[in-house]
Residue frames as qw, qx, qy, qz and C-alpha x, y, z in Angstrom:
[[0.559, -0.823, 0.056, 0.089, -112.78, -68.46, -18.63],
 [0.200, 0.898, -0.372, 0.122, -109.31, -66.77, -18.75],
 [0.859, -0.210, -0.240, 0.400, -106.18, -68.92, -17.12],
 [0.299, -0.918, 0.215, 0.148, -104.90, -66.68, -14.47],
 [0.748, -0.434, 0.274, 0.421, -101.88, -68.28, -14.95],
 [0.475, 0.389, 0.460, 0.642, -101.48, -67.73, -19.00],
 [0.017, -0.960, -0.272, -0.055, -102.28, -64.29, -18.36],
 [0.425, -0.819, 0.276, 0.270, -99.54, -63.48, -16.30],
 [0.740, -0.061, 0.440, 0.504, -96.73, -64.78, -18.94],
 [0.464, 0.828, -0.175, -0.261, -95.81, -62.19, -21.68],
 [0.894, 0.353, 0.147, 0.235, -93.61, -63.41, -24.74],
 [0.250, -0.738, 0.395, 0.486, -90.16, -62.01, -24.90],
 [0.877, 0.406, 0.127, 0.223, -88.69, -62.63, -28.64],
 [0.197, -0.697, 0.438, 0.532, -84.62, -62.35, -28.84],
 [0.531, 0.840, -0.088, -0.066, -82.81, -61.52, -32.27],
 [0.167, -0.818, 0.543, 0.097, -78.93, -62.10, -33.15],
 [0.850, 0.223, -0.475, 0.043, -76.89, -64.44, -33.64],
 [0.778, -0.514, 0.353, -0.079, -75.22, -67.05, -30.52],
 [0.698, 0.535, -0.476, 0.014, -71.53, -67.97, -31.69],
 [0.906, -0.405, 0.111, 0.047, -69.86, -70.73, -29.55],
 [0.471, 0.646, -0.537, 0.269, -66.02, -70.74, -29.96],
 [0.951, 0.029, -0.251, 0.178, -63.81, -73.53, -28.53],
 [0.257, -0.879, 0.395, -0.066, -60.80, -71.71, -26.02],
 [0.751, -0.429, 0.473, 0.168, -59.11, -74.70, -26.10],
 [0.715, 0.404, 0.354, 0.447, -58.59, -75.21, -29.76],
 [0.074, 0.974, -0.029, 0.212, -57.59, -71.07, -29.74],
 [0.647, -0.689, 0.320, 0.058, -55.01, -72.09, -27.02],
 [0.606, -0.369, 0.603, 0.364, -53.28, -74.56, -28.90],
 [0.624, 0.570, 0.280, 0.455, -52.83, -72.97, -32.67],
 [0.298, -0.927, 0.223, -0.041, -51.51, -70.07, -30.17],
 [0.451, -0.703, 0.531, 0.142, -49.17, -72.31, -29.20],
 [0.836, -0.142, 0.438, 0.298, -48.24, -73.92, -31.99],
 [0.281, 0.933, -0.027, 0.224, -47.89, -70.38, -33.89],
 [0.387, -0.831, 0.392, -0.080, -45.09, -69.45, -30.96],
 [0.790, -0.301, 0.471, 0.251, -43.49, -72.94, -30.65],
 [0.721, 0.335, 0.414, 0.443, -43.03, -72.44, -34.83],
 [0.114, 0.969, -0.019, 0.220, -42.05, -68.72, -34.69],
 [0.421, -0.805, 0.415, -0.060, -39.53, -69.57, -31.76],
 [0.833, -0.048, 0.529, 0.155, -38.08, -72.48, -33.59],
 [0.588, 0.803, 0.055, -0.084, -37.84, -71.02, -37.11],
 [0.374, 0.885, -0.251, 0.114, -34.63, -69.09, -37.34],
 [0.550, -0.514, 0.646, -0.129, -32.98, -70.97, -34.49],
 [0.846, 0.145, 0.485, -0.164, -33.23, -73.79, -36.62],
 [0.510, 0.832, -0.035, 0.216, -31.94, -72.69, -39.81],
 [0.191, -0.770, 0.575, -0.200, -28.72, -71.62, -37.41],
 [0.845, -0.276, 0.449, -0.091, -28.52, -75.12, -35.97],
 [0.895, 0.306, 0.322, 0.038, -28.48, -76.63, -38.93],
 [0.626, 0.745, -0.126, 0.191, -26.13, -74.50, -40.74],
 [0.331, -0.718, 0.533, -0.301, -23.69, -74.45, -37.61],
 [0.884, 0.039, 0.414, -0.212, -24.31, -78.55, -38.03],
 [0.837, 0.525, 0.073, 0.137, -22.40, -78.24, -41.49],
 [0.313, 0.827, -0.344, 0.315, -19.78, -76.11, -40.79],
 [0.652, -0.535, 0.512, -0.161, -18.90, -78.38, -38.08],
 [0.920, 0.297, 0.167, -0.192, -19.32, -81.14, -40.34],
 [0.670, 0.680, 0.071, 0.288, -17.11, -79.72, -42.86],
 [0.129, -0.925, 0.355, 0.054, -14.58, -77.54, -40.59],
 [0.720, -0.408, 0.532, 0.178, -12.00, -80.39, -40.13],
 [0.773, 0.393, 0.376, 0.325, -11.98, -81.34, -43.49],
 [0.205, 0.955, 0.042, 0.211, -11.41, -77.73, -44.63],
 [0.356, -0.888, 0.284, -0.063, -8.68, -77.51, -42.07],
 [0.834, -0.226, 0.493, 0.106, -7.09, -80.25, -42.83],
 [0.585, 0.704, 0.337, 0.221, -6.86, -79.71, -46.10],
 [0.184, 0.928, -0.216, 0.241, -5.22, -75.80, -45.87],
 [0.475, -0.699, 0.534, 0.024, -2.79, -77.49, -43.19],
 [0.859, 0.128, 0.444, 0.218, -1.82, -80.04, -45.82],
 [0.421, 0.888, 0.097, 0.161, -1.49, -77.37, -48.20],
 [0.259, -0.938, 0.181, -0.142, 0.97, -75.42, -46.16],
 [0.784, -0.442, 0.425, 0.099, 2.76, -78.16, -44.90],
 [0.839, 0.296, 0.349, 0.294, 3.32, -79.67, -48.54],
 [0.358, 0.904, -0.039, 0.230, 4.08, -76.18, -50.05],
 [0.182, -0.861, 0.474, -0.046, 6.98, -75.70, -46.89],
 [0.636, -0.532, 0.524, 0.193, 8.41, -78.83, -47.11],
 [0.825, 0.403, 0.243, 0.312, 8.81, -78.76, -51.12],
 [0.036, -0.982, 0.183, -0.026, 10.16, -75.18, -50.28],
 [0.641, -0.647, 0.404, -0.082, 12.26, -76.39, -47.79],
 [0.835, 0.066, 0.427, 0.339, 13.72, -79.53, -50.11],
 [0.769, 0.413, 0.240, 0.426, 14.66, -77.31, -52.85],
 [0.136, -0.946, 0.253, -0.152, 15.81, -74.85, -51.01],
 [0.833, -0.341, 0.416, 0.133, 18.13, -77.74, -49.43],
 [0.819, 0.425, 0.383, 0.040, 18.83, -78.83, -52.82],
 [0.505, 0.796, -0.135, 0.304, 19.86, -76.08, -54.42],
 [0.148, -0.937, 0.313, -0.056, 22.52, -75.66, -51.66],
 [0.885, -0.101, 0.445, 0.095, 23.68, -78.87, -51.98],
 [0.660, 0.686, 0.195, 0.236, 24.43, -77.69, -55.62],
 [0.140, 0.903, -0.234, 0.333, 26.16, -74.63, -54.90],
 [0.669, -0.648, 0.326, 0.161, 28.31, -76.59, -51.92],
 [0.865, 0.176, 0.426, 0.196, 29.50, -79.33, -54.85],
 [0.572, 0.721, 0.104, 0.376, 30.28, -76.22, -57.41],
 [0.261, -0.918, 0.250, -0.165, 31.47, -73.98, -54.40],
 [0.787, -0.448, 0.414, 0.097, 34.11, -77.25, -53.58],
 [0.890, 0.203, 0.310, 0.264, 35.10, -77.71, -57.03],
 [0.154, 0.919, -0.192, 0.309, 36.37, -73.76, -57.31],
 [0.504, -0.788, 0.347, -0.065, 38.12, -74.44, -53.77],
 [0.834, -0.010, 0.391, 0.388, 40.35, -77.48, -55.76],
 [0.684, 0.402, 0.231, 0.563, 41.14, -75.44, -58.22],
 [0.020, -0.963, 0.095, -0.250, 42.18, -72.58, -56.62],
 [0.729, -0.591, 0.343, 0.036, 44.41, -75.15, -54.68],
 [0.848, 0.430, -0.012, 0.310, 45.90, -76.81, -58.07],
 [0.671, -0.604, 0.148, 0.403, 49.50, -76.45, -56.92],
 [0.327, 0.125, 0.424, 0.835, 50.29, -74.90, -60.86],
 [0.140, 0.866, 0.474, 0.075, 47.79, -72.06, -61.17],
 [0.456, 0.089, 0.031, 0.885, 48.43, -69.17, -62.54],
 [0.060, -0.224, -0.344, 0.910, 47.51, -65.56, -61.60],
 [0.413, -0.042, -0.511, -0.753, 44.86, -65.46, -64.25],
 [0.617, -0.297, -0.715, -0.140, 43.03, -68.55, -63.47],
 [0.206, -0.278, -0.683, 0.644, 43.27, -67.67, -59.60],
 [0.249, 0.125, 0.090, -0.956, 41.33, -64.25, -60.29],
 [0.555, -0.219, -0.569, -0.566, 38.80, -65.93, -62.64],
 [0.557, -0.298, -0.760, -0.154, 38.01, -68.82, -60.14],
 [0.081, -0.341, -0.715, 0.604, 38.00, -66.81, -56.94],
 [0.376, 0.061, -0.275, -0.883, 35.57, -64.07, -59.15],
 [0.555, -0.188, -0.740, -0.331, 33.40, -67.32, -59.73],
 [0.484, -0.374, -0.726, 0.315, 33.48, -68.61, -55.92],
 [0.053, 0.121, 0.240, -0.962, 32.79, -64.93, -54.80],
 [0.295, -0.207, -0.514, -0.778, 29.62, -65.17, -56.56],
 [0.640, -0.439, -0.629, -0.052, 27.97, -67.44, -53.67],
 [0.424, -0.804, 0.076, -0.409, 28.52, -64.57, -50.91],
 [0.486, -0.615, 0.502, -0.366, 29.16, -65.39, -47.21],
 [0.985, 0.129, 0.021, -0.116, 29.16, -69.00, -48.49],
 [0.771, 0.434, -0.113, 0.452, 32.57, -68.94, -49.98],
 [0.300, -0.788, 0.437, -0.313, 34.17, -67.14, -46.77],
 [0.797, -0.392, 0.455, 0.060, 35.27, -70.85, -45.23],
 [0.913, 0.185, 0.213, 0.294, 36.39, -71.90, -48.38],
 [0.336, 0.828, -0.250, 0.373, 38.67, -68.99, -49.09],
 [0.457, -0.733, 0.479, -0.157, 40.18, -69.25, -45.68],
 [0.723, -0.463, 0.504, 0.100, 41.18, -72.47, -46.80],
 [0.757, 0.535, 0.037, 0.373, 42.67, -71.83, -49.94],
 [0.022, 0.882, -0.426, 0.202, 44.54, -68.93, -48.24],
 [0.375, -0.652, 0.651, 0.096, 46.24, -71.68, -46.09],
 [0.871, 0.169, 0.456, 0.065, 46.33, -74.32, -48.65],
 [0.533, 0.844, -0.040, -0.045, 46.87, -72.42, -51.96],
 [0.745, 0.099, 0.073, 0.656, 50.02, -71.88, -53.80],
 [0.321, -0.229, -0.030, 0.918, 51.17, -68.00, -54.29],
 [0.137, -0.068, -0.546, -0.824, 48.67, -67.22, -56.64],
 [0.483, -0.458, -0.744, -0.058, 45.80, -68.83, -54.74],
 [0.343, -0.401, -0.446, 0.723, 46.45, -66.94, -51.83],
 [0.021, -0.118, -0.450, -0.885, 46.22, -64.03, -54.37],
 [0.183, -0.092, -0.733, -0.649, 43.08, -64.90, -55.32],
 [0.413, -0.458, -0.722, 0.314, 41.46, -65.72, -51.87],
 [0.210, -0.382, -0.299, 0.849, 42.09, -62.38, -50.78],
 [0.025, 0.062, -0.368, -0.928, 40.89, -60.89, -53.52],
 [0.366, -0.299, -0.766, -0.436, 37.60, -62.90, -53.14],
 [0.281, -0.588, -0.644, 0.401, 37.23, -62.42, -49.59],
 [0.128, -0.417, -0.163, 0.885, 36.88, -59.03, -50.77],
 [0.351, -0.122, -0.432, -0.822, 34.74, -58.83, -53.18],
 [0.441, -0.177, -0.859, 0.189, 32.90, -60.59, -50.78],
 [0.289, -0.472, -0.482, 0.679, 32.92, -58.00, -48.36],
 [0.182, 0.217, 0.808, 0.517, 31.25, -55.83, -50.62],
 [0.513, -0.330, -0.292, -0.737, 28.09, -56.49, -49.82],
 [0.820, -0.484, -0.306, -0.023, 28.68, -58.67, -46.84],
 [0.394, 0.490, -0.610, 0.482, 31.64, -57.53, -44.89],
 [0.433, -0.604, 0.495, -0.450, 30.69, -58.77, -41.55],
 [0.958, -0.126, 0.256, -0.031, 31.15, -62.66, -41.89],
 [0.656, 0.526, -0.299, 0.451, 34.64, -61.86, -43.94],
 [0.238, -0.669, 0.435, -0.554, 35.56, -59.43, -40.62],
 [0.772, -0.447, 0.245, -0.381, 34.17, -62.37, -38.42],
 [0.990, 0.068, 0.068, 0.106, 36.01, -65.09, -40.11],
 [0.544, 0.704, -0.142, 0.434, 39.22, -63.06, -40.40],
 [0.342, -0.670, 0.399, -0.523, 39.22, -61.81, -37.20],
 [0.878, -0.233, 0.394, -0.141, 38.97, -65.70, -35.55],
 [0.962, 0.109, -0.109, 0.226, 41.94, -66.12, -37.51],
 [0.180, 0.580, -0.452, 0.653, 44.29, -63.75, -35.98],
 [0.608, -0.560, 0.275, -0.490, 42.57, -64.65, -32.69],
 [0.972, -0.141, -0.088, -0.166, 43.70, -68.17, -33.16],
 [0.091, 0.816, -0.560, 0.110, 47.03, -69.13, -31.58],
 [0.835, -0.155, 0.404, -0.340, 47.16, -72.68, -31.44],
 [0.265, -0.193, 0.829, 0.453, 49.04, -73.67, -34.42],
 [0.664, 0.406, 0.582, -0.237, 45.67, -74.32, -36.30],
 [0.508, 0.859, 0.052, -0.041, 46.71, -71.56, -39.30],
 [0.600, 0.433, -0.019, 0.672, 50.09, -71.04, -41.58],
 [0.366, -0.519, -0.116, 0.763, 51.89, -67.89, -40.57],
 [0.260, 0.131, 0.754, 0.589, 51.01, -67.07, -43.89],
 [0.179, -0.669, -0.647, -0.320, 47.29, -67.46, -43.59],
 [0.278, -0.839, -0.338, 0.324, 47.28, -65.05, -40.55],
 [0.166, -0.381, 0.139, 0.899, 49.05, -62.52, -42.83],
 [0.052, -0.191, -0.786, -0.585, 46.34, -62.80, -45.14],
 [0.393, -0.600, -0.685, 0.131, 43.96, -62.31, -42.55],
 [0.404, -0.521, -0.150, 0.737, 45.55, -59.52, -41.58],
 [0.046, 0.050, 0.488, 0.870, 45.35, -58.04, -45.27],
 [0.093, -0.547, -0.756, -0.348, 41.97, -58.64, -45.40],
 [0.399, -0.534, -0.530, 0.524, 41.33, -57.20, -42.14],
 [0.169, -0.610, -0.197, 0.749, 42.50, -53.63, -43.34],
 [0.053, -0.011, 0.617, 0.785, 41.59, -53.44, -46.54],
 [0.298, -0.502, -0.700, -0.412, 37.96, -54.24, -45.63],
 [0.013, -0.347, 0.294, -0.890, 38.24, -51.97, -42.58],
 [0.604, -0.576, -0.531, -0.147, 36.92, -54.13, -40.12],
 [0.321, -0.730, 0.193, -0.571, 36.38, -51.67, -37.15],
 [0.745, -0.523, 0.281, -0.303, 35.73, -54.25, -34.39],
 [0.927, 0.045, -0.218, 0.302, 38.98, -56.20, -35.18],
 [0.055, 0.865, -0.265, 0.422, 41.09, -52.88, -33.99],
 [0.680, -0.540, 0.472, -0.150, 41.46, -54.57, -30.26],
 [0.980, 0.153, 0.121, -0.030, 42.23, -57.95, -32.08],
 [0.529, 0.807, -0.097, 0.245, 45.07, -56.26, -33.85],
 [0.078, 0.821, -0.452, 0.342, 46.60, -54.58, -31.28],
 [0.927, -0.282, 0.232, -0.087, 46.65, -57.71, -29.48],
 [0.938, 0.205, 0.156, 0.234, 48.59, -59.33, -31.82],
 [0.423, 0.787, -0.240, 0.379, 50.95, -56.73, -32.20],
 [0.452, -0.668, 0.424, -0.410, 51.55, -56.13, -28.55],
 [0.852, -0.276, 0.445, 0.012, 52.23, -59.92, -28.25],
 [0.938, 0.302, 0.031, 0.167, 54.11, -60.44, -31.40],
 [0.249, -0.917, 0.250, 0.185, 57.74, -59.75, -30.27],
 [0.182, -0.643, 0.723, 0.173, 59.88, -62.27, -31.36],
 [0.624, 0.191, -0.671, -0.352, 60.35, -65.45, -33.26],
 [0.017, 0.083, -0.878, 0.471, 60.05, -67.34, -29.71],
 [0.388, 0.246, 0.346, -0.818, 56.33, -66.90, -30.61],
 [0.593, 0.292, -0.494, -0.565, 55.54, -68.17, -33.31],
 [0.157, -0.043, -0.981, 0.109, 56.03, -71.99, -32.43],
 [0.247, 0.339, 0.671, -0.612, 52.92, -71.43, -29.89],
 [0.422, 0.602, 0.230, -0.638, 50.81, -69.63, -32.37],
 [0.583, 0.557, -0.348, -0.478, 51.05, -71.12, -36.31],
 [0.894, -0.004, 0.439, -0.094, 51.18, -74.19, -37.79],
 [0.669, 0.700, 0.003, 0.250, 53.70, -75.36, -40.72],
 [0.766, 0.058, -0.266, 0.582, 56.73, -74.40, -41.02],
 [0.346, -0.755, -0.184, 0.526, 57.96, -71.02, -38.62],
 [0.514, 0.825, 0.113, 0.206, 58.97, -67.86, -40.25],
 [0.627, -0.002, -0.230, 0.745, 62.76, -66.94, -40.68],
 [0.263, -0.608, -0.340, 0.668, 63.26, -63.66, -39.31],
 [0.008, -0.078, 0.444, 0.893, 62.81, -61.67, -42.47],
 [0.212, -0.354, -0.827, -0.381, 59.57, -63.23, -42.66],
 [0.377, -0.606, -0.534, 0.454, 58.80, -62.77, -39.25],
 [0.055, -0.331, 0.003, 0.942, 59.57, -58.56, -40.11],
 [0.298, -0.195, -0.525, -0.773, 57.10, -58.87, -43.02],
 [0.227, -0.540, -0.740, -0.330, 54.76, -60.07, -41.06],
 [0.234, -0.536, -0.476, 0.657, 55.07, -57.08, -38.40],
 [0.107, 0.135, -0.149, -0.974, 54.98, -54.82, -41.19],
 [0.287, -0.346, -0.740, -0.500, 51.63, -56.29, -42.20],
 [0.329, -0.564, -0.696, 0.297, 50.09, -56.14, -38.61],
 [0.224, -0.433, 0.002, 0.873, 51.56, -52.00, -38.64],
 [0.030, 0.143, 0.660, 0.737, 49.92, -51.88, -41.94],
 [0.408, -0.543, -0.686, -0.260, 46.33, -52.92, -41.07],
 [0.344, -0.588, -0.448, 0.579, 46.77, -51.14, -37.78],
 [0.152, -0.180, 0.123, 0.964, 47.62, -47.98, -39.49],
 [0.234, -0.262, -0.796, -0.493, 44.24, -48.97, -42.30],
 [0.386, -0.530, -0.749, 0.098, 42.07, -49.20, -39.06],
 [0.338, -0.505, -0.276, 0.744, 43.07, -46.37, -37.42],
 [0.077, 0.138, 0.377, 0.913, 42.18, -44.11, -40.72],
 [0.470, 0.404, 0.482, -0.619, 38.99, -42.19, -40.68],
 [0.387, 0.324, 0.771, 0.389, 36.58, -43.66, -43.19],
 [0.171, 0.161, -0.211, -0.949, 35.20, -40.70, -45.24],
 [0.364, 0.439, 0.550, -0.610, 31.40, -40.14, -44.89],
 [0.132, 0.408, 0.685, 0.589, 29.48, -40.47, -48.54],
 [0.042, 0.724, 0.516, 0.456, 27.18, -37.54, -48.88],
 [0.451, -0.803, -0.267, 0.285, 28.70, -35.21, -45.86],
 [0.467, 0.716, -0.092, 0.511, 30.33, -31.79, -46.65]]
């Protein structure tokens, strides 16, 4: 006899293959693919940003040492050397002063003390009032070669002696000044000039305005003709180079 029951059942047969895979363990080689993708190059920054920190100061320190050392050995022997040139520039100014020089030796040593430029402007001014005849000479002659190639600290220092009326300068030196003045055709002493003309009338002036002894009245004419002189010098037109 049959079993109703085993009858009724039929056999089913599956094929294939059944693969099980883990989501969680997928999840987190996800994320530790990302966390090391997003970390990578950032890193690599970090660190090198980590050194150049590291290392800026030093680096900086270092060129600002440089710098520093380089201006203040400049600086010293720049000093230095003027120190030199004061010492050689002081030992011309004696011996332009030597109270026997002769006309030679004046040219040579103001030729020499010209050599140091705008430098050797005070020290001529004070050989002009110091000097003997020949000195004086020799001053002038330097404040002009001077002027040269600088004429506006000869003008300036020339000019602030004719402006000075205090007794500070010889009568002397402010005719010297005056030479200079128009020989080196300082324009912007013109007013200065006429100043001094316009006030120099008499010998009742002088006291106020030089130092030393006062000039007799012969003197006192030479030195109007000098002021008429340089006025005359100033007043010239200066002929243009390359204009027809």
């Amino acid at each position: 006899m049959t079993d109703s029951s085993s009858a009724g059942k039929r056999t089913i047969e599956v094929t294939g293959t059944l693969q099980m895979q883990d989501a969680t363990l997928d999840q987190r080689l996800k994320a530790i693919e990302d966390k090391i993708a997003s970390l990578k190059a950032p890193g690599a920054l970090e660190w090198v940003l980590d050194l150049v920190k590291a290392l800026l100061p030093g680096v900086v320190l270092a060129v600002v040492g440089y710098a520093l050392n380089d201006t203040v050995s400049h600086a010293f022997q720049e000093r230095q050397l003027q120190l030199d040139a004061i010492k050689e520039m002081k030992t011309l100014t004696a011996d332009l002063q030597q109270p026997n020089l002769t006309r030679d030796q004046a040219q040579a040593k103001a030729a020499e003390l010209a050599s140091f430029g705008e430098y050797a402007v005070p020290f001529f001014i004070n050989v002009e009032e110091i000097g003997n005849e020949y000195g004086v000479a020799g001053a002038v002659e330097g404040l002009r070669m001077v002027a040269r190639s600088k004429p506006k600290p000869v003008c300036d220092a020339v000019t602030a002696v004719i402006r000075n009326r205090t007794g500070l300068y010889k009568w002397q030196t402010h005719s010297s000044a005056l030479e200079v003045i128009g020989a080196v055709h300082c324009a912007d002493a013109l007013p200065d000039v006429g100043d001094y003309q316009a006030n120099l009338d008499s010998l009742s002036t002088m006291p106020n305005w030089v130092g030393g002894s006062k000039p007799d009245p012969r003197e006192l004419a030479k030195l109007k003709d000098q002021v008429k002189g340089t006025l005359d010098l100033l007043n010239r037109p200066v002929p243009q180079i390359g204009r027809h």
